[in-house]
N, C-alpha and C positions, 0 to 999 in steps of 0.2 A: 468445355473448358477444363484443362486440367490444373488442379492444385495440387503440390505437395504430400495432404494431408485431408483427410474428410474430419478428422477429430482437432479443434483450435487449444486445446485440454493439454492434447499429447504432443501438436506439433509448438507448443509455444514450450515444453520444458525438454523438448530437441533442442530450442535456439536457444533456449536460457542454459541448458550444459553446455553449449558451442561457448556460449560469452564466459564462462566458468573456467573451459580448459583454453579460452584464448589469455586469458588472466584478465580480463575489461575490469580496471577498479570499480566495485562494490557494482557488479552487477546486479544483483538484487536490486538498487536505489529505484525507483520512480515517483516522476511526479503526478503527487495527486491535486488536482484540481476541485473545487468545492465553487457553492455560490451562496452568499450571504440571500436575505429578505427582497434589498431590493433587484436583485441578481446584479450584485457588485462580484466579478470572480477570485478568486485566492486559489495561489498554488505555492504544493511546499515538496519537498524530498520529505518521502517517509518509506520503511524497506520491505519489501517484501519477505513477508515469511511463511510463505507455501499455499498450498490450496487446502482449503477447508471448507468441507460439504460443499464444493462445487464453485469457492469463490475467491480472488485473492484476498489472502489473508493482511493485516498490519495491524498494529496497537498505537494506544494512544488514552491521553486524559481524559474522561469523557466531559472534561470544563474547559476543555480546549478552544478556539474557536472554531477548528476544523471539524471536531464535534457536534458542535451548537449548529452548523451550519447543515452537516447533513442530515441529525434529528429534523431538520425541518424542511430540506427537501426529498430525501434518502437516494438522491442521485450523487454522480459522479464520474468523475475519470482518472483513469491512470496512463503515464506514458513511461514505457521504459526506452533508453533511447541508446544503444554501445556502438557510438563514433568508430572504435578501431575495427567493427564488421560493416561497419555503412548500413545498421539494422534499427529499427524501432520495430515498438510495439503499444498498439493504443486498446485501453480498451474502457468503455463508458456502459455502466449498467446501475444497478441498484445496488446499495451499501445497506448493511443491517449488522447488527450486533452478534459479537458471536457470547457463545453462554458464558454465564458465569464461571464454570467447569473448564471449557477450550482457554477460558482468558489465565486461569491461575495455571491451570498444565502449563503455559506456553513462562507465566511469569517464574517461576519457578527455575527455568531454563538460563536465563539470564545473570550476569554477572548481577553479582551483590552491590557494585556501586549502582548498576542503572538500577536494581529496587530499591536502593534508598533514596534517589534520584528520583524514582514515580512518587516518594512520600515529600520528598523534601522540595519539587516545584508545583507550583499552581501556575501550570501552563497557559501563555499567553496574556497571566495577568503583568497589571503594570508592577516594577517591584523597583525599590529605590538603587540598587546595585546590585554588583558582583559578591558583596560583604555579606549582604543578605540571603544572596542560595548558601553562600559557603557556610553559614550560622546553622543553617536549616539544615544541610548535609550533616554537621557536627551533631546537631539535636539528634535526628536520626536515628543517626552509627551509634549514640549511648543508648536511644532509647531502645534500639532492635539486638543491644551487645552481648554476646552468645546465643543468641538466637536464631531460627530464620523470620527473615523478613517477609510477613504475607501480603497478598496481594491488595493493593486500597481499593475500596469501595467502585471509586470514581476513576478507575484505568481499569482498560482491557481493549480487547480485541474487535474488528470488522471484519466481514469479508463483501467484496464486492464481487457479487452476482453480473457476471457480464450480459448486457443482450447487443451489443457489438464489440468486435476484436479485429482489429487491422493488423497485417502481417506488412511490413513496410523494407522494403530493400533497396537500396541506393546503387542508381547505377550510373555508368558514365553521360555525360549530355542533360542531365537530370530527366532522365527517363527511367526513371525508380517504379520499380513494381511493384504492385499494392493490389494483397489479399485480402477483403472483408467476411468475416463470419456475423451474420446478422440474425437477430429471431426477435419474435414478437413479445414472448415471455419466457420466464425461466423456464416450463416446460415444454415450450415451442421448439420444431425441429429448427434447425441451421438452415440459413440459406446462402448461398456462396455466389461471390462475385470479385469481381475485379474493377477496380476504378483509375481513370486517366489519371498519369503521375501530375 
């Protein structure tokens, strides 16, 4: 069988420049998928921002619930999906934290509003309004004013460690072609295959 690509690494930031120079809005986005205790599922848009030590990277509060939920199984999935190439990309493996170090390099990078913004929400709690982030955003901006804003405790960064990656291609008749890259563990070779659309 032939595929494209023996490496899913380098053939997935081939299609991810394809969706970049086709302009597919906010190609980065995918959804990540989580599962609560009793495996109740939850999925949200959060962006990609690159690979790190071999995993997709994203951030996030870590009181989040997306958080909470994968401290306690440390699985997951992401799906990036660009409609105007008739393309996805799935990929489900283990999620783990990235360092302390990777989390504040990457916060650092970021616009000054979304770091006051990692101080001023407690993600996914319940909060009485819009009055109330916007109080918290004010608190903030005075308390961080001429300064930079460091990174909080309780945000930073994951990478999810794939051990499957679907290369998904749409095609007429809905006989869409579908590349799987599979292994058993993070150090396990690839094993490659093709699945009925």
């Amino acid at each position: 069988m032939s595929f494209p690509s023996q490496d899913p690494f380098s053939w997935f930031e081939s299609e991810y420049q394809k969706a970049v120079q086709a302009k597919v809005p906010e190609p980065n986005a995918m959804q990540l998928a989580t599962v609560d205790g009793e495996g109740t599922p939850s999925i949200r848009v959060v962006y990609f921002k690159g690979f790190v030590r071999g995993g997709f990277s994203f951030y996030t509060n870590y009181n989040s619930q997306k958080a909470r939920e994968l401290a306690r199984s440390g699985r997951a999935s992401v799906n990036f999906f660009w409609p105007q190439l008739a393309q996805q990309v799935r990929v489900t493996g283990i999620a783990e934290k990235l360092t302390r170090e990777e989390s504040e390099a990457y916060f650092r990078t970021r616009a000054r509003l979304s770091q006051i913004g990692a101080w001023a929400s407690e993600q996914s709690q319940e909060i009485d309004g819009p009055q109330w982030l916007e109080r918290r955003v004010e608190d903030f901006e005075k308390r961080f004013q001429g300064q930079e804003v460091p990174c909080p405790l309780d945000w930073g960064g994951y990478h999810l460690l794939p051990l499957q990656i679907e290369f998904w291609f749409g095609q007429e008749g809905r006989l869409h072609n579908r590349y799987v890259f599979e292994r058993f563990g993070i150090e396990s070779a690839w094993r490659m295959y093709m699945k009925s659309p």
